[in-house]
N, C-alpha and C positions, 0 to 999 in steps of 0.2 A: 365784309360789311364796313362802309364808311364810318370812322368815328367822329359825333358829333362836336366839333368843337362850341363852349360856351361863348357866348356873348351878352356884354354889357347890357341889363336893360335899362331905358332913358329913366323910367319913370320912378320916384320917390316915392321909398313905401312909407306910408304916416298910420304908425296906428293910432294914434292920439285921439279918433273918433271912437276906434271900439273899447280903448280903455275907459276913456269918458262913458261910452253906455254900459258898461260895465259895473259902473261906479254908480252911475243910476239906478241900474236893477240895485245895488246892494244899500241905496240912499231911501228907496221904496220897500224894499226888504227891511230896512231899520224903524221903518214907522210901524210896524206889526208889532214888535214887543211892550214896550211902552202903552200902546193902545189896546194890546190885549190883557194889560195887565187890569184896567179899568174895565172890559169886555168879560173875565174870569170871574168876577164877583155874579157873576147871573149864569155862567153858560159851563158845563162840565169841560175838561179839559180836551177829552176824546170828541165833543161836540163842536168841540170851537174847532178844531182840525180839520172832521168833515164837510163845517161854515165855508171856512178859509177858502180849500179846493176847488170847494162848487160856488161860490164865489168867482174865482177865479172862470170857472168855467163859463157861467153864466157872466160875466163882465164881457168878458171877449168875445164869446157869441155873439151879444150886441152888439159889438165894435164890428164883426164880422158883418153882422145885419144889414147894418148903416152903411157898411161899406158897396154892400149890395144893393142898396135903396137908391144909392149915389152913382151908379153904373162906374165904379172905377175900375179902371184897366187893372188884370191881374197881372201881378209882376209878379210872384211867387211861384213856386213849383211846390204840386200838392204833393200830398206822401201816399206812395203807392204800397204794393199790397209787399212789395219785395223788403219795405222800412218796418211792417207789422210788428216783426221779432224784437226789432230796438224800443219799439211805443209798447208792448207788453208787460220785456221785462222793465222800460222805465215807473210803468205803472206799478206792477207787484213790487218792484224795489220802494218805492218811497209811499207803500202802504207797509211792507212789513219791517222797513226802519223806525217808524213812531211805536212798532210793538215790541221791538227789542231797545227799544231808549225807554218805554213804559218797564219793563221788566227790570232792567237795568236800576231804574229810579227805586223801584220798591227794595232793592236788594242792596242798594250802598248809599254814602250820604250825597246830599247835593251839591258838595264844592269837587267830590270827586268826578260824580257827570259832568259840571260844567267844565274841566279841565280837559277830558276824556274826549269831551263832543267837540273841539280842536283836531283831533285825529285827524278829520273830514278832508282838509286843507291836506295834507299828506298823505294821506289814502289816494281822493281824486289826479294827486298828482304823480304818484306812484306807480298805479295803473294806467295811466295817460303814457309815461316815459315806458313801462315793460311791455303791456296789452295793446297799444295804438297806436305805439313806437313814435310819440310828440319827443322831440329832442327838447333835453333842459340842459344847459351847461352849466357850471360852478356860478354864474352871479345873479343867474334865475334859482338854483338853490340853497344862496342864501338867502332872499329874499324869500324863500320859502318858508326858514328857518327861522328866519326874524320875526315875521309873521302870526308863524303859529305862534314861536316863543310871546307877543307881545297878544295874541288870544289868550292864551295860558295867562300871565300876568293879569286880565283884565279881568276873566271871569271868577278868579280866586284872590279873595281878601286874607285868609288866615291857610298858606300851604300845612301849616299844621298839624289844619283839623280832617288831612286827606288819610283815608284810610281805604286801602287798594282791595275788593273782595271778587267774590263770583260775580256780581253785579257788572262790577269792571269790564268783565268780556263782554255781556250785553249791552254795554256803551259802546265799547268800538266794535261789535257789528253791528251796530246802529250806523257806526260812521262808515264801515266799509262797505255798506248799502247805499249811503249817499254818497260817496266815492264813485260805487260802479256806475248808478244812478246819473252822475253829471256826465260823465262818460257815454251813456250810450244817448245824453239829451243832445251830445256834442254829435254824435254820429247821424242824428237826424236835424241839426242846426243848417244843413245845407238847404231845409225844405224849409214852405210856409210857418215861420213860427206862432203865427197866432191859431193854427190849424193843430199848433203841437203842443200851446198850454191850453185851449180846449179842450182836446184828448186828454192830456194832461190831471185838468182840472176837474172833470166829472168823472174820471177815471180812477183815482186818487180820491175825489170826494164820497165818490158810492165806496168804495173798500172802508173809509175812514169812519162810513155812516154805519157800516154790517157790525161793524167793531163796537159802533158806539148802542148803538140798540142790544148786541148781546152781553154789552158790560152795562146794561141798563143806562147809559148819560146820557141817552135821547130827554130834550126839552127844553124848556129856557120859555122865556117872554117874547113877544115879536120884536117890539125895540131893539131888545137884544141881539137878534136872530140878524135883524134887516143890517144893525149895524154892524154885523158881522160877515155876511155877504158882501158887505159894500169894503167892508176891511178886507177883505180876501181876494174883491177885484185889484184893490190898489197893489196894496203890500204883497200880494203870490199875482195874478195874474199879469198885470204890466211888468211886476219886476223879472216874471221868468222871461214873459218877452223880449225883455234888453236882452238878458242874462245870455238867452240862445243867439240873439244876435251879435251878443258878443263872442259868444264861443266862436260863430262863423269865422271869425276872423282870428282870434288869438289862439283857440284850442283849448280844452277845458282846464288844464293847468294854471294858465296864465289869469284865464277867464278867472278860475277859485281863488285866484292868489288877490286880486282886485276885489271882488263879491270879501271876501273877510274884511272891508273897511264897514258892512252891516250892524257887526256888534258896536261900535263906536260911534257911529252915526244912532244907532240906537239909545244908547249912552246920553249923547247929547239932549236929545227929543227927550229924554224923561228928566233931564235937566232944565228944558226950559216950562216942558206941559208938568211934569206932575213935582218938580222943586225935589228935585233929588242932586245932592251934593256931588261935588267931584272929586274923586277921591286922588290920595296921592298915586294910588295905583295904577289910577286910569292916568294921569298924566307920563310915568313913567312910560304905560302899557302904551301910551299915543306916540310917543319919543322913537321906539324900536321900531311902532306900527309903518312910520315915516321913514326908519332907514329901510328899512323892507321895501318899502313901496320905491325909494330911491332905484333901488339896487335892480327893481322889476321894470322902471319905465327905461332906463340907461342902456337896458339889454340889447346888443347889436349882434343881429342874426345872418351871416353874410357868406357865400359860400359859392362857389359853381354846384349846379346838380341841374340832373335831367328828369324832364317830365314826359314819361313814354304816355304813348297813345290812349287815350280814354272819350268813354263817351257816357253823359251825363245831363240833367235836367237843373236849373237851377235861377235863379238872380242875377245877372251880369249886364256887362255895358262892354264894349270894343275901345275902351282905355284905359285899360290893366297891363295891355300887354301877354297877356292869356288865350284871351278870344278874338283869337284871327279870322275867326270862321266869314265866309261871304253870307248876303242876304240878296234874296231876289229882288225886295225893295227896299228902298234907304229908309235905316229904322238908328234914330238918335235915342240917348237918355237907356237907362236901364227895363231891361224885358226878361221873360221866360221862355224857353223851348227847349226841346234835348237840341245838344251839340257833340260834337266830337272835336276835341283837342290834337291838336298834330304833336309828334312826338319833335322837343323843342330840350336845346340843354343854354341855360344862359346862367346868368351871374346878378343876385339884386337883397338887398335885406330884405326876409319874408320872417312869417310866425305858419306854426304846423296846420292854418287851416287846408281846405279842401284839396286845393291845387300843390299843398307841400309836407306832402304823406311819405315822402321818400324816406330813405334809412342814412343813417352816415353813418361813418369808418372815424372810430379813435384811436 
């Protein structure tokens, strides 16, 4: 058998798009705290959860609707029956993470959850690098490190008063759920994502709502209710949107490492809507936030490797340098259809999405 020699490809990889949407989802993701904090004085905490989801669900349905109304071309690939297993367990994971961070809460104090639920950011990347084989190198994990470390600082004012118990465990399985969680949202990021915080969102919403009806916190006002829906569109449904289209392209590691700029962006928004102070903490906690994020966008990922043969459905366009494939008629601009990739070895800076699942050798 001929061995493939690599070859240079022309084209510049920029991720500075999916970082930026990334940064979005977790800009949209930041507007949720702060306005649920004004939303909690009417609605039980397990009710506001159920809102968010179906929310979420119900926003993008619309969006979907409209898009339908509008006859626009589908450029996406739907999720087939073969994806089932990754939308199941994403649903049952980020329904029985809010029950193990509820359990969790009753059993230790709160500056220790807030500390704990930082794991998240190291869990998802953990399992990315062992389970899904994303390559991290040394300056992707420090920035991982710095990161979490400047979550830690932010969401703890008095490390003092942290007191480590049984609780504790049910914090970080709360986080090792959203861990797997972003992980297998990553495994179906190659499909329609607004097809997948849909599912997503009534999915997660009905679990959230069985929970809240048997722990009696079904009810609230309508005001309430509506403007909790409508929070749940923004802040969960468009931010997971970016979120997964971010993953498309960086992998859920990288994706996580970006989305933790939420807490801070949160930070700010109750600093200007509800006149909450700045603490020295949080300027510190912004200081590390900043060399982390440095240390994550500088990452140069460059290597010969081969892409054997696959075939797949998905998002693309014929200037990647990917998709060679011929068409019977001349088709410009980005489309959907299964394809088959030829087995190709070349040379170009990439991130672990779809097309760069390969393994390396240290």
């Amino acid at each position: 058998m001929t061995e493939m020699k690599p070859k240079q490809l022309n084209r510049k990889y920029e991720p500075r798009k999916a970082i930026l949407t990334a940064i979005l989802a977790a800009g949209l993701f930041g507007i949720c705290s702060p306005v649920s904090k004004i939303l909690l004085s009417g609605l039980a905490p397990t009710m506001m959860a159920a809102l968010l989801y179906l929310g979420a669900g119900l926003g993008m349905t619309s969006v979907h609707a409209a898009r339908r109304i509008r006859h626009q071309q589908r450029l996406e690939a739907r999720i087939t029956k073969s994806e089932l297993p990754w939308v199941i367990a994403m649903i049952l994971l980020d329904v029985a993470a809010p029950i193990f961070l509820m359990l969790g809460l009753t059993l230790t104090p709160a500056a220790t959850a807030s500390l704990l639920n930082n794991f998240e950011i190291v869990a998802t990347a953990s399992i990315a690098m062992v389970f899904f084989k994303e390559p991290l190198d040394k300056r992707m994990w420090l920035a991982i490190v710095l990161i979490t470390l400047s979550c830690m600082v932010l969401s703890v004012e008095d490390f003092g008063s942290l007191a480590f118990s049984s609780g504790s465990f049910f914090v970080l399985a709360a986080c090792l759920c959203w861990g797997i969680e972003n992980n297998c949202t990553r495994m179906l990021s190659i499909k329609d994502p607004l097809q997948t915080v849909i599912l997503k969102g009534f999915g997660s919403g009905t679990g959230a709502l069985l929970i809240a009806f048997f722990t009696e916190e079904i009810g609230g006002s309508i005001p309430y209710i509506l403007l909790a829906l409508l929070l749940g569109f923004v802040s969960y449904g468009l931010s997971i949107y970016f979120y997964i289209a971010a993953q498309r392209e960086l992998g859920a590691a990288r994706t996580s490492v970006y989305y933790a700029a939420a807490p801070f962006i949160g930070v700010l928004i109750s600093w200007v809507i509800l006149k909450e102070g700045l603490t020295q903490s949080f300027l510190i906690a912004l200081l590390i936030m900043l060399s982390g994020t440095y240390f994550a966008i500088t990452e140069k990922h460059i290597h010969s490797h081969i892409h054997q043969e696959s075939t797949h459905e998905h998002r693309h366009s014929h200037n990647d340098g990917h998709h060679t494939h011929a068409h019977n008629s001349l088709i410009n601009g980005e489309h959907t259809h299964e394809h088959t990739h030829e087995a190709i070895a070349h040379s170009h800076t990439h991130t672990p999405e779809i097309h760069h699942q390969h393994t390396h050798q240290h």
